[in-house]
Structure formats: structure tokens, C-alpha cells
N, CA, C and O atoms as CSV, one atom per row, in Angstrom:
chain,resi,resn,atom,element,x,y,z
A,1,UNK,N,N,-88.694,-89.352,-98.483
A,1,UNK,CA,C,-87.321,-89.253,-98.917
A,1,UNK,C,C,-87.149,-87.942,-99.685
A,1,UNK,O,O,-88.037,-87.663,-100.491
A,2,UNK,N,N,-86.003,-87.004,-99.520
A,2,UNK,CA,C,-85.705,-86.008,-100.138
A,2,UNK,C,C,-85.028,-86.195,-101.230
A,2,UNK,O,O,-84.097,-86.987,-101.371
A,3,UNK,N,N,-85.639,-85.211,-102.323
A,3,UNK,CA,C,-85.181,-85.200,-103.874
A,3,UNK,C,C,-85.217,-83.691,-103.802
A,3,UNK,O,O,-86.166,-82.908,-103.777
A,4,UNK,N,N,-83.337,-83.430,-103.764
A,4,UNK,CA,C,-83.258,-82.193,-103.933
A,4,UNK,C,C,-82.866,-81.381,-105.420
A,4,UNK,O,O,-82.563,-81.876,-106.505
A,5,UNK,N,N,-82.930,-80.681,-105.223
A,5,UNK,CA,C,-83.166,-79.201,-106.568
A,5,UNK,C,C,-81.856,-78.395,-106.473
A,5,UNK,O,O,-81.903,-77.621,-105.516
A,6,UNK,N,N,-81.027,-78.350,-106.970
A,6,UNK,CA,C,-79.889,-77.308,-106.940
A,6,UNK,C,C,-80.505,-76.204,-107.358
A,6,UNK,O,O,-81.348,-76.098,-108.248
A,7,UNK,N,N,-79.851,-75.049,-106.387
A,7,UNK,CA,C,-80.107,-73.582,-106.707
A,7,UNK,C,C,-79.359,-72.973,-106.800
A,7,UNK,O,O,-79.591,-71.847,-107.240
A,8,UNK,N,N,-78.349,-73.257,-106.532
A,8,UNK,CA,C,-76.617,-72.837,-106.742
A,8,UNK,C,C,-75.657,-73.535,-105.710
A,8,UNK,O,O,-75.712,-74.064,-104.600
A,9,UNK,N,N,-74.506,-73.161,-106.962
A,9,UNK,CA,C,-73.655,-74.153,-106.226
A,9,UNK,C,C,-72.286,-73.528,-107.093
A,9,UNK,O,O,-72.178,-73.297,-108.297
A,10,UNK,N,N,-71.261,-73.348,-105.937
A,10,UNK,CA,C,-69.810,-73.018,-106.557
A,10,UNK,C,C,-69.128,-73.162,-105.274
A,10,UNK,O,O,-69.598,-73.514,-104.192
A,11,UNK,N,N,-67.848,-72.804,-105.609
A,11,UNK,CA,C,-66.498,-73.294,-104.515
A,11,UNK,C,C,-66.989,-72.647,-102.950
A,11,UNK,O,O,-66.223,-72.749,-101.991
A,12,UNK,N,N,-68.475,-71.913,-102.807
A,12,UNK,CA,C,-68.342,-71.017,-101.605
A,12,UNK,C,C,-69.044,-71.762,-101.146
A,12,UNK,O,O,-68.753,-71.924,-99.960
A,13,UNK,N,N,-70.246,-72.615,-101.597
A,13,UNK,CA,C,-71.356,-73.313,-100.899
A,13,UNK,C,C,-72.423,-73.547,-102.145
A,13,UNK,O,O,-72.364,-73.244,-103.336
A,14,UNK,N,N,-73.217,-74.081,-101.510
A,14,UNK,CA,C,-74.458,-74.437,-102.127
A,14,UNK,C,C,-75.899,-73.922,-101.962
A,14,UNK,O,O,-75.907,-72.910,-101.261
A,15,UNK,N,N,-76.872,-74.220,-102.298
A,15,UNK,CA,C,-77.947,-74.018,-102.359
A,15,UNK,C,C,-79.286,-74.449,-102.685
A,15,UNK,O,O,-80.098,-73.872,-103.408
A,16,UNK,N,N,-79.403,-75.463,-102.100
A,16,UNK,CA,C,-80.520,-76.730,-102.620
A,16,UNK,C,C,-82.137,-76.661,-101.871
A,16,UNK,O,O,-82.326,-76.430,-100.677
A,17,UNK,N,N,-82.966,-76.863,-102.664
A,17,UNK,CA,C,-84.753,-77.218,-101.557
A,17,UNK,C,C,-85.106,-78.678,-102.125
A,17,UNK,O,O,-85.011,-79.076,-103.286
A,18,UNK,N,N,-85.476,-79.263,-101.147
A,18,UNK,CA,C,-85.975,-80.572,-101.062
A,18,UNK,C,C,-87.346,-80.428,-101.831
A,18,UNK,O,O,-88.205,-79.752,-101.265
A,19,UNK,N,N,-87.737,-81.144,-103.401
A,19,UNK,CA,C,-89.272,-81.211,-103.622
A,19,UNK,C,C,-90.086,-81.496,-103.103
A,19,UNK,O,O,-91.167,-80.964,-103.357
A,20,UNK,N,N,-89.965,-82.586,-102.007
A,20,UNK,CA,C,-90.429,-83.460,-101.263
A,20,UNK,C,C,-91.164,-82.903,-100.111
A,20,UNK,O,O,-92.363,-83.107,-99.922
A,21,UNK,N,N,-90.370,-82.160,-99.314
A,21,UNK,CA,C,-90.795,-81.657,-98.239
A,21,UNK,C,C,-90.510,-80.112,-98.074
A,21,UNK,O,O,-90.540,-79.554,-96.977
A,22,UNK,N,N,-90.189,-79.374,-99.447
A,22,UNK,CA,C,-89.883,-78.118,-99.249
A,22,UNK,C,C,-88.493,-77.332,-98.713
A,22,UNK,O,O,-88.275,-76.194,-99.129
A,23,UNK,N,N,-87.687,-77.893,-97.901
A,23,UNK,CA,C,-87.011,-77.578,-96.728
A,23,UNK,C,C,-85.905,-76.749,-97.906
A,23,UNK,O,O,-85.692,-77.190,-99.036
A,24,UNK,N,N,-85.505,-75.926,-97.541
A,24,UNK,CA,C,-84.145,-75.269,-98.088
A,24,UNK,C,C,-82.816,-75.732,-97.310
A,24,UNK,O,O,-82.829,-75.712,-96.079
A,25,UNK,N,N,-81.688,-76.144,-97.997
A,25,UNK,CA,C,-80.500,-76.315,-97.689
A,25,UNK,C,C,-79.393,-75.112,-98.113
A,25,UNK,O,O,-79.032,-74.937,-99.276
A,26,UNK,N,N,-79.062,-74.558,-97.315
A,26,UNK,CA,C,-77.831,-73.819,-97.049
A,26,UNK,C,C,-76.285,-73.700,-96.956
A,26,UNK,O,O,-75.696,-73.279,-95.961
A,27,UNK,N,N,-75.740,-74.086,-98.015
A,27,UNK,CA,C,-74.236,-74.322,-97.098
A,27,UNK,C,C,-73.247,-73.143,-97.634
A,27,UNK,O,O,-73.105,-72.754,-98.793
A,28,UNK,N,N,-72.484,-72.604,-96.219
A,28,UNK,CA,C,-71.495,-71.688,-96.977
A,28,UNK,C,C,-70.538,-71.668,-95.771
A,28,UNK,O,O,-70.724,-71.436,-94.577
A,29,UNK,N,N,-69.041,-72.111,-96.766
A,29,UNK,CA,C,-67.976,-71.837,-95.788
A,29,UNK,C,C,-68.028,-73.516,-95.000
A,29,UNK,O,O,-68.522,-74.491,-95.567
A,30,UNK,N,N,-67.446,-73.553,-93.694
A,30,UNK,CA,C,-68.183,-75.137,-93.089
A,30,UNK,C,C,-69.114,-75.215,-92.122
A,30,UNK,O,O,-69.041,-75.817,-91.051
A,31,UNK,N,N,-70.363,-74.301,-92.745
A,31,UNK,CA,C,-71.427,-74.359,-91.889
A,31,UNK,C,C,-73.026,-74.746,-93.023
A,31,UNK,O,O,-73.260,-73.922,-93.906
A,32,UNK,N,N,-73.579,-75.458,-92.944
A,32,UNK,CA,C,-74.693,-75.936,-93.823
A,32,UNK,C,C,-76.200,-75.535,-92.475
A,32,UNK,O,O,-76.379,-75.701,-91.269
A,33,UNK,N,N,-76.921,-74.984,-93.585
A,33,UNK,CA,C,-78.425,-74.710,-92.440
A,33,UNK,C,C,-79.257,-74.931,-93.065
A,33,UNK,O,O,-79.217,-74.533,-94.229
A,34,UNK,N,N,-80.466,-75.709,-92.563
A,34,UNK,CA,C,-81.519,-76.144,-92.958
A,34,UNK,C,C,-82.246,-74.790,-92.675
A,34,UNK,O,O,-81.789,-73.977,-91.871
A,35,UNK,N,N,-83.743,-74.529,-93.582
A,35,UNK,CA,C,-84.501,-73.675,-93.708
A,35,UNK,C,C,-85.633,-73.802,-93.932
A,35,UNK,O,O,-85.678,-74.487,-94.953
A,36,UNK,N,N,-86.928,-73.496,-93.517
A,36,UNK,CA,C,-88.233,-73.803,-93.887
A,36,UNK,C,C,-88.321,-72.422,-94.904
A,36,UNK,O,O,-87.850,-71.302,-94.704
A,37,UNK,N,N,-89.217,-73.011,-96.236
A,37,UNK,CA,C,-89.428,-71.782,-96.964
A,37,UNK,C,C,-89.253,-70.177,-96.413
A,37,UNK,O,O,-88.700,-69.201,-96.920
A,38,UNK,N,N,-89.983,-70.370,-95.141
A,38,UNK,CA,C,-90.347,-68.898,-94.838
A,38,UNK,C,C,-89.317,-68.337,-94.211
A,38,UNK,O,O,-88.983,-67.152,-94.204
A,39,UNK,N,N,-88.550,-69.793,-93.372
A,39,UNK,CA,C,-87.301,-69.077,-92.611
A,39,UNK,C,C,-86.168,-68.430,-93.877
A,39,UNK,O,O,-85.576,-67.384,-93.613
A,40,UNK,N,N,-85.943,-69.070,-95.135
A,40,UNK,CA,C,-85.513,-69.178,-95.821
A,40,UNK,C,C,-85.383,-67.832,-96.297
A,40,UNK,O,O,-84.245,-67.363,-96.314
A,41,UNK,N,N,-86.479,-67.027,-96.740
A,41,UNK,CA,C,-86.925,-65.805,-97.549
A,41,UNK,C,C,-86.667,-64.887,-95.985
A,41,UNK,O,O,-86.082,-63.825,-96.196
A,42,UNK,N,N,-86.952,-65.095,-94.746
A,42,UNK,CA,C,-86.492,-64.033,-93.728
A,42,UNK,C,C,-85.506,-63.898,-93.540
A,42,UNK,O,O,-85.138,-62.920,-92.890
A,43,UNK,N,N,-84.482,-64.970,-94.103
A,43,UNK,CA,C,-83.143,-64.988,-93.873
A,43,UNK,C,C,-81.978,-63.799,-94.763
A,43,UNK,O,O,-81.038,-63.097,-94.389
A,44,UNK,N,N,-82.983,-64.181,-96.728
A,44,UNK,CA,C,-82.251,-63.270,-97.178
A,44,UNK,C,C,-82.935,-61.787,-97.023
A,44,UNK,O,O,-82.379,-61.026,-97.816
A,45,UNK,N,N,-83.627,-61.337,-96.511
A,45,UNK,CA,C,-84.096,-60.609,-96.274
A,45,UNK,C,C,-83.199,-59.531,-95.063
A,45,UNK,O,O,-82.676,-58.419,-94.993
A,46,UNK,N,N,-83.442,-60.637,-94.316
A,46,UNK,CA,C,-82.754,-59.920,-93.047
A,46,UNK,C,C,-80.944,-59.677,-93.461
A,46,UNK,O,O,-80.333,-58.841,-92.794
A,47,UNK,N,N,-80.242,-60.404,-94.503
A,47,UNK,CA,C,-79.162,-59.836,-94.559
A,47,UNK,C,C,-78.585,-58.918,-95.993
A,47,UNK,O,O,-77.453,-58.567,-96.324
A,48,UNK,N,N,-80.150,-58.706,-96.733
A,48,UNK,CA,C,-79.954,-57.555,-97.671
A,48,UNK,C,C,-80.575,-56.245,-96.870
A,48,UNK,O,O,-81.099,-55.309,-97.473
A,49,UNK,N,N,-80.494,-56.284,-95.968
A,49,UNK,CA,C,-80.911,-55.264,-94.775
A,49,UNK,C,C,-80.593,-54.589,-93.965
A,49,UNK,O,O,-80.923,-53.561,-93.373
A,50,UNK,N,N,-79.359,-55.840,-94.031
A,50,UNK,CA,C,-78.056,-55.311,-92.293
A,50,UNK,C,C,-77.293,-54.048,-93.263
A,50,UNK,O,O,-76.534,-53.290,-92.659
A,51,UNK,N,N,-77.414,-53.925,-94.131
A,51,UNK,CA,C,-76.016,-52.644,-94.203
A,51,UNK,C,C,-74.676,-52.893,-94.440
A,51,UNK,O,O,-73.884,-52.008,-94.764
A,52,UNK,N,N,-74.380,-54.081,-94.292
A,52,UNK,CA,C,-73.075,-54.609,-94.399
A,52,UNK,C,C,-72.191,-54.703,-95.916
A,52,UNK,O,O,-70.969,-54.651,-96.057
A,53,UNK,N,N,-72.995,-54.820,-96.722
A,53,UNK,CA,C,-72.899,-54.906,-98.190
A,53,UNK,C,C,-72.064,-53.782,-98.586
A,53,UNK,O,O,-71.215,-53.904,-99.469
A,54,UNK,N,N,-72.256,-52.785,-98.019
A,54,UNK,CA,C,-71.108,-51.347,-98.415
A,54,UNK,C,C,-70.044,-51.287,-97.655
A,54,UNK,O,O,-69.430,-50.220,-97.630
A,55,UNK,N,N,-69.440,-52.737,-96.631
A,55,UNK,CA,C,-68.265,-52.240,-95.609
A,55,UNK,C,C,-66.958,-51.696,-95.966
A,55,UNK,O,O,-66.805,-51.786,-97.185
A,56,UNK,N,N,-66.056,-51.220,-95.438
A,56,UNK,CA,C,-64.965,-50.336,-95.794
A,56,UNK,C,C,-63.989,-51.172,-96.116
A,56,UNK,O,O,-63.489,-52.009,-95.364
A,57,UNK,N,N,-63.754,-50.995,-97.043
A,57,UNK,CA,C,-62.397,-52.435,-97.430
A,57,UNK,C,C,-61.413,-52.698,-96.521
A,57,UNK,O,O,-61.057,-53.836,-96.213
A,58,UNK,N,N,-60.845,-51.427,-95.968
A,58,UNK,CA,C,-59.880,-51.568,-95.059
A,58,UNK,C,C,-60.123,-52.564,-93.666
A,58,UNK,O,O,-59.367,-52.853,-92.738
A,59,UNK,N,N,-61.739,-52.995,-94.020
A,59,UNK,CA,C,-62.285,-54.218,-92.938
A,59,UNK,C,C,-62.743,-55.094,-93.439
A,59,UNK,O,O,-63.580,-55.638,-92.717
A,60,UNK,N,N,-62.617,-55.531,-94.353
A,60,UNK,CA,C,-62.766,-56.663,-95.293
A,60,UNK,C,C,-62.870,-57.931,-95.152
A,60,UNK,O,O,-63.574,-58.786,-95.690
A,61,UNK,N,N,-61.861,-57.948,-94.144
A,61,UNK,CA,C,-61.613,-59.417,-93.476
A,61,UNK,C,C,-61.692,-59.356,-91.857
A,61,UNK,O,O,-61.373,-60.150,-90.973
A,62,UNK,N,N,-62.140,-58.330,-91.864
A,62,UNK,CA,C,-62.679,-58.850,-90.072
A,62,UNK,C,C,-64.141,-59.090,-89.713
A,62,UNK,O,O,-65.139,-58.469,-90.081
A,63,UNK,N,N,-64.020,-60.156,-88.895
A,63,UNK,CA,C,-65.665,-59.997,-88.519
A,63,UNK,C,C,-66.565,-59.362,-88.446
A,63,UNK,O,O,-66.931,-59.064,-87.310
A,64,UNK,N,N,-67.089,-59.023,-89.233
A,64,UNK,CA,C,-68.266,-57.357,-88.658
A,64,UNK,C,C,-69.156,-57.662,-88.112
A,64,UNK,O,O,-69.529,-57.071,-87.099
A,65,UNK,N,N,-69.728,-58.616,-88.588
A,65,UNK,CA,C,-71.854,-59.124,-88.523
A,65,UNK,C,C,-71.656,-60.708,-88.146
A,65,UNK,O,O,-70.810,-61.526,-88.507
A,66,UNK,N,N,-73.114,-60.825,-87.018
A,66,UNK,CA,C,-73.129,-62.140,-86.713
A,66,UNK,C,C,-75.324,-62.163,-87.132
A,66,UNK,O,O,-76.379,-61.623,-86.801
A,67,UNK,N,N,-74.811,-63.087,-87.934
A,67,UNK,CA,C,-76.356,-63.216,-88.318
A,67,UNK,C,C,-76.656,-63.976,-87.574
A,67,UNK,O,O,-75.641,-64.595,-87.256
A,68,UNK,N,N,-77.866,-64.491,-86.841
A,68,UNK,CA,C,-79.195,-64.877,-86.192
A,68,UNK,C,C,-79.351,-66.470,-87.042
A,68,UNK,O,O,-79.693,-66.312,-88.215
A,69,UNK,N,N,-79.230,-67.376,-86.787
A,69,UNK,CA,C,-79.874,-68.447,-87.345
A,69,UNK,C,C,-81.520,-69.091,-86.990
A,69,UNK,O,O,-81.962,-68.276,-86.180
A,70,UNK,N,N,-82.329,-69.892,-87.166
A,70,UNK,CA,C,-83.116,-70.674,-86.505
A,70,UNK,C,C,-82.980,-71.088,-85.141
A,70,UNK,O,O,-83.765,-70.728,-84.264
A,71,UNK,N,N,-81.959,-71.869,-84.941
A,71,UNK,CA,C,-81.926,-72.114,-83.969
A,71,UNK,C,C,-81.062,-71.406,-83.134
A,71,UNK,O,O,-79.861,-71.640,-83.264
A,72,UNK,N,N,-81.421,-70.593,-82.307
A,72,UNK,CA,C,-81.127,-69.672,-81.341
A,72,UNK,C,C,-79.900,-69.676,-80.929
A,72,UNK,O,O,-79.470,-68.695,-80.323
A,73,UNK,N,N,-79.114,-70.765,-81.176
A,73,UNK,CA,C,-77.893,-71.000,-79.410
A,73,UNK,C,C,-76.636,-71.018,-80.987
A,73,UNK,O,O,-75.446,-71.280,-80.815
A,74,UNK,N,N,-77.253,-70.676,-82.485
A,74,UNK,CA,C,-76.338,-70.662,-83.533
A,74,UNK,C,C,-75.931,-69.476,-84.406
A,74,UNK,O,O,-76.860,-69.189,-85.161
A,75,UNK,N,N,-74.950,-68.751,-84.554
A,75,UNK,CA,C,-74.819,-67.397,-85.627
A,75,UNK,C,C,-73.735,-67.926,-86.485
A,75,UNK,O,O,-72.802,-68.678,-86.202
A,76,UNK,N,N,-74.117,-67.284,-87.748
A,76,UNK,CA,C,-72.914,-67.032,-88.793
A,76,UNK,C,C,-72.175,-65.880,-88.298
A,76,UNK,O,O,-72.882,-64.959,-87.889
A,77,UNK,N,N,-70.886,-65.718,-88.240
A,77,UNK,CA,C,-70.298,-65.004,-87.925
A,77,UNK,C,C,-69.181,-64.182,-89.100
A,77,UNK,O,O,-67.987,-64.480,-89.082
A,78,UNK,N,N,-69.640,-63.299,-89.939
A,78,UNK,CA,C,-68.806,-63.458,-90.895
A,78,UNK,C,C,-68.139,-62.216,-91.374
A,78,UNK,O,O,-68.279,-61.377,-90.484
A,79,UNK,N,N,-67.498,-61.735,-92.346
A,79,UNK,CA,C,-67.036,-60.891,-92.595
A,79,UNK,C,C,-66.966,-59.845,-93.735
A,79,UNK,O,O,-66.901,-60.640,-94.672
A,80,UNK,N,N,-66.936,-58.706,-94.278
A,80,UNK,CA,C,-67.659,-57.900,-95.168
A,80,UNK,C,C,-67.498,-58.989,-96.463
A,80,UNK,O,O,-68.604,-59.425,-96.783
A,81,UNK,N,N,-66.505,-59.475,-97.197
A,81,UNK,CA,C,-66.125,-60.383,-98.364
A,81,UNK,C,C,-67.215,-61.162,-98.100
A,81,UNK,O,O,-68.178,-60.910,-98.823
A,82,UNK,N,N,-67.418,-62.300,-97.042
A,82,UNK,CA,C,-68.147,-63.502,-96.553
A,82,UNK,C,C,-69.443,-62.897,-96.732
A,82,UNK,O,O,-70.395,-63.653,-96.538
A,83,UNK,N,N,-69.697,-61.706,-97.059
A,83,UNK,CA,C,-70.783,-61.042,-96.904
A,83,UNK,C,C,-71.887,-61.069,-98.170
A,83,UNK,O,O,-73.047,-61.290,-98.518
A,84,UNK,N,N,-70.504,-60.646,-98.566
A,84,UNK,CA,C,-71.125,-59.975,-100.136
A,84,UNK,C,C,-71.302,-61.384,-101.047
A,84,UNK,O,O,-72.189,-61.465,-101.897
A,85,UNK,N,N,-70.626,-62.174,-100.853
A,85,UNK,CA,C,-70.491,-63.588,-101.586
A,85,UNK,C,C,-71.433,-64.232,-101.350
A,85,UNK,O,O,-71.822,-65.090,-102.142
A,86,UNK,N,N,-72.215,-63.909,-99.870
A,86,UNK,CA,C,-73.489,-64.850,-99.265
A,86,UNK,C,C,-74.619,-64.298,-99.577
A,86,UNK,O,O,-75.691,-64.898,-99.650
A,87,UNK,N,N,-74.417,-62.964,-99.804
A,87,UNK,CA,C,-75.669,-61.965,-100.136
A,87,UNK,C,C,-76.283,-62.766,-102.313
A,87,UNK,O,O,-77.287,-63.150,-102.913
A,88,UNK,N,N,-74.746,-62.540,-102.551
A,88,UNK,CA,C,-74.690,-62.611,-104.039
A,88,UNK,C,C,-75.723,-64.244,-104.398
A,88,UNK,O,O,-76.793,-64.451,-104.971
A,89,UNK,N,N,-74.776,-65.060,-103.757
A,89,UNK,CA,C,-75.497,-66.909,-103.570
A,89,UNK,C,C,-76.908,-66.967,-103.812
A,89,UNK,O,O,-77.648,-67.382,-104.704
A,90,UNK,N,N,-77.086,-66.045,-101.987
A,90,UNK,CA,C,-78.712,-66.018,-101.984
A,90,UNK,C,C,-79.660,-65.147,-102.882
A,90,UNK,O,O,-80.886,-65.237,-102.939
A,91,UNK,N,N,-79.070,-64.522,-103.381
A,91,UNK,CA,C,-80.075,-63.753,-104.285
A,91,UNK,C,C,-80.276,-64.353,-106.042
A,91,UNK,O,O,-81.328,-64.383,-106.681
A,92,UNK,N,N,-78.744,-64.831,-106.546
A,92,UNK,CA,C,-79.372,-66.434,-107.577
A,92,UNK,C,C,-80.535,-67.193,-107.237
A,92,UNK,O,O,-81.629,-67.217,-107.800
A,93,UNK,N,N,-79.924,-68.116,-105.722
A,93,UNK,CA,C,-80.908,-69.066,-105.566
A,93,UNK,C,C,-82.161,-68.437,-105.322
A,93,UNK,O,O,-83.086,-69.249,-105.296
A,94,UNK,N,N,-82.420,-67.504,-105.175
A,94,UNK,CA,C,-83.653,-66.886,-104.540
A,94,UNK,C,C,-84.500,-66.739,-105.664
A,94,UNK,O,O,-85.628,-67.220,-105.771
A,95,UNK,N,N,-83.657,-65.773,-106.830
A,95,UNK,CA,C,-84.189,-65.685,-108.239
A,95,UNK,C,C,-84.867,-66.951,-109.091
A,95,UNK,O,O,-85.957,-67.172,-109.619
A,96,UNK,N,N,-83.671,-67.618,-108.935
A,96,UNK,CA,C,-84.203,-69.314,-109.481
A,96,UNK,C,C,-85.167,-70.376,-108.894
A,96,UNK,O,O,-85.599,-71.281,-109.609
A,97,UNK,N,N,-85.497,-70.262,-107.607
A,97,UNK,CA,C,-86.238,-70.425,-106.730
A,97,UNK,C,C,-87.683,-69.860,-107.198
A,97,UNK,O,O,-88.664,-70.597,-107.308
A,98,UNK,N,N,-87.701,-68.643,-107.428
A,98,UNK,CA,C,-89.038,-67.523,-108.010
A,98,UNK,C,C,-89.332,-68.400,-109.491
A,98,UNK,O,O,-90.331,-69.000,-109.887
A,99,UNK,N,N,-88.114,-68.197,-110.036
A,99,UNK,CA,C,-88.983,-69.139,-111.180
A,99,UNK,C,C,-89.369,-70.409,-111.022
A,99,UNK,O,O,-90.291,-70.733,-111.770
A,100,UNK,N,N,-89.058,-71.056,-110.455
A,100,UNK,CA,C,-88.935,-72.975,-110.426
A,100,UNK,C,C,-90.428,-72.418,-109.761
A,100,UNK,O,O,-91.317,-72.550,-110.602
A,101,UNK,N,N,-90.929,-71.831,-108.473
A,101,UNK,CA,C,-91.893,-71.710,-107.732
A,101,UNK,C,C,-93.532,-70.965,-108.964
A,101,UNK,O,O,-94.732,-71.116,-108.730
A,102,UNK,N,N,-92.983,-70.332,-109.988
A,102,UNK,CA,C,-93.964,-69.870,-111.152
A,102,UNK,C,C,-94.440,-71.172,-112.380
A,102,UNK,O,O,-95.501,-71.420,-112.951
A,103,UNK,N,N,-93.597,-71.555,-112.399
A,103,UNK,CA,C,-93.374,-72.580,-113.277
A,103,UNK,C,C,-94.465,-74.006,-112.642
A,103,UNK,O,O,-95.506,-74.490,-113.087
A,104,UNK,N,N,-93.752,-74.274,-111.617
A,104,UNK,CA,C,-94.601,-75.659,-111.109
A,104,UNK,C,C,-96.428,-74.527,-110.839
A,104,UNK,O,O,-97.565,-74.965,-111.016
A,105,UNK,N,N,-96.127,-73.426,-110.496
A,105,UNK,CA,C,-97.895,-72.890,-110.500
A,105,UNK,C,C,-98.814,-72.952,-111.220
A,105,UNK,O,O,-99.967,-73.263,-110.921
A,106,UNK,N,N,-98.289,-72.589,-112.494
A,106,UNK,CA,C,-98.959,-72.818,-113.985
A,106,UNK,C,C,-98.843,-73.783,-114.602
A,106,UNK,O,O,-99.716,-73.933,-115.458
A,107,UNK,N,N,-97.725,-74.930,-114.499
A,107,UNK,CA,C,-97.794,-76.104,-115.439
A,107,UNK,C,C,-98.361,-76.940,-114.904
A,107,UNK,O,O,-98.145,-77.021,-113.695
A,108,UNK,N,N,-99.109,-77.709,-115.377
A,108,UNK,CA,C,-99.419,-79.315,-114.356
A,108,UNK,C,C,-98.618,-80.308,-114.298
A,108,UNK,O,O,-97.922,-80.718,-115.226
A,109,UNK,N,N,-98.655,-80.567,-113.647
A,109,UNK,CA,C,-97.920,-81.951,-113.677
A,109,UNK,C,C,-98.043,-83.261,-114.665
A,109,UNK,O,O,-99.124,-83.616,-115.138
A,110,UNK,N,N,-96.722,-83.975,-114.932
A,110,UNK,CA,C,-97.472,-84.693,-115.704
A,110,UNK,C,C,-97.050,-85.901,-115.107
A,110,UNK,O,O,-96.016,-86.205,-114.512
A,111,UNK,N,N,-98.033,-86.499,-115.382
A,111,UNK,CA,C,-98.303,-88.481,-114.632
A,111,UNK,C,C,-98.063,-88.113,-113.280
A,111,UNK,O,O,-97.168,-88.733,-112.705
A,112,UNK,N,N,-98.785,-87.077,-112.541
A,112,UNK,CA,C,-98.117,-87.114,-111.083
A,112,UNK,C,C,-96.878,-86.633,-110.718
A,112,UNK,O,O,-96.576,-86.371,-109.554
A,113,UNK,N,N,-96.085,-86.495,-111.755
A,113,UNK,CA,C,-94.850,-85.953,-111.347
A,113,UNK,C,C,-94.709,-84.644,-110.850
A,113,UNK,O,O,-95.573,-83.784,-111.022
A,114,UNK,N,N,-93.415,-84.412,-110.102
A,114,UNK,CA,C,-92.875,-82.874,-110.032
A,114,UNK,C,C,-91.945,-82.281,-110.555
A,114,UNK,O,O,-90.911,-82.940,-110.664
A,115,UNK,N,N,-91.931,-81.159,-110.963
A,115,UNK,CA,C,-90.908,-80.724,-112.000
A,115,UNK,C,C,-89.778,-80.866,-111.165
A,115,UNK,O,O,-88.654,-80.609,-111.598
């Protein structure tokens, strides 16, 4: 059973990992994506990368970039704003993520538990 972890969360989407089984949850806009750690970290990776982050205001609201999901036959399709807001999300949760991931390294657990 999943016991999830908020990593952020405001009016754009969320940002949660399951203790249980690791999995990262995604949601932004009305699209939610599951993530395995690693897909997770290639994900923000790959879109502090695209270039999109500096688009020209005067395109602000048009589609520019279609990101790549896991599963192949799926893209975010979004727009310079949608951009910067998803970039911003993932790089909290990512941060808070780094610590929660330092924290459970060095502390032990106590009675079995997980932080």
C-alpha cells in the first residue's frame, strides 16, 4: 500500500513519492504521471535543458514544446508560462526530495519506521 510524501503542491499541480514503493507522482494542469525515481530525475533534467525557459513573451501562450513522457504513445504539450511554472514545481520538489533522500541516509530509523 502507498504512503505518500508531498513535495509540492499549489493551484498548478502536485508533487508526491510513494515511501513504500518509491514511485514519484506528477500532476500538472489535467494530466498526472507516474515516475520511477530515475525516470523522475531524467524528466527534470530533460526539461531544464530544452531551452524553453527564456521563450519570447510575445509566445507565451502558444504551444512551443511537447515533452516525451514514459510511455511513448504520451506528451505534455505545453506552453512557455506552462513551462516555467513546471520547471519552477520540479525543481522545489526535486530540492526537497534531495533532502528527505539525505536525511532518511544518515538517520536510522526508529522502531522500523520510515521517515
Amino acid at each position: 500500500m502507498c504512503t505518500y510524501q508531498t513535495l509540492y503542491h499549489s493551484g498548478s499541480g502536485y508533487v508526491i513519492r510513494c515511501l513504500s514503493c518509491q514511485r514519484m507522482q506528477v500532476a500538472f494542469g489535467t494530466t498526472a504521471i507516474s515516475f520511477s525515481l530515475n525516470e523522475f530525475h531524467c524528466f527534470v533534467r530533460m526539461l531544464l535543458h530544452s531551452g524553453y525557459q527564456e521563450a519570447d513573451p510575445c509566445d507565451a501562450h502558444e504551444k512551443v514544446m511537447s515533452l516525451p513522457l514514459p510511455d511513448e504513445n504520451v506528451m505534455l504539450v505545453l506552453t512557455a508560462v506552462e513551462i516555467n511554472r513546471l520547471t519552477r514545481m520540479l525543481l522545489e520538489a526535486s530540492a526537497l526530495l534531495e533532502a528527505y533522500q539525505i536525511l532518511e541516509a544518515t538517520v536510522p530509523p526508529v522502531n522500523g519506521d520510515k521517515l
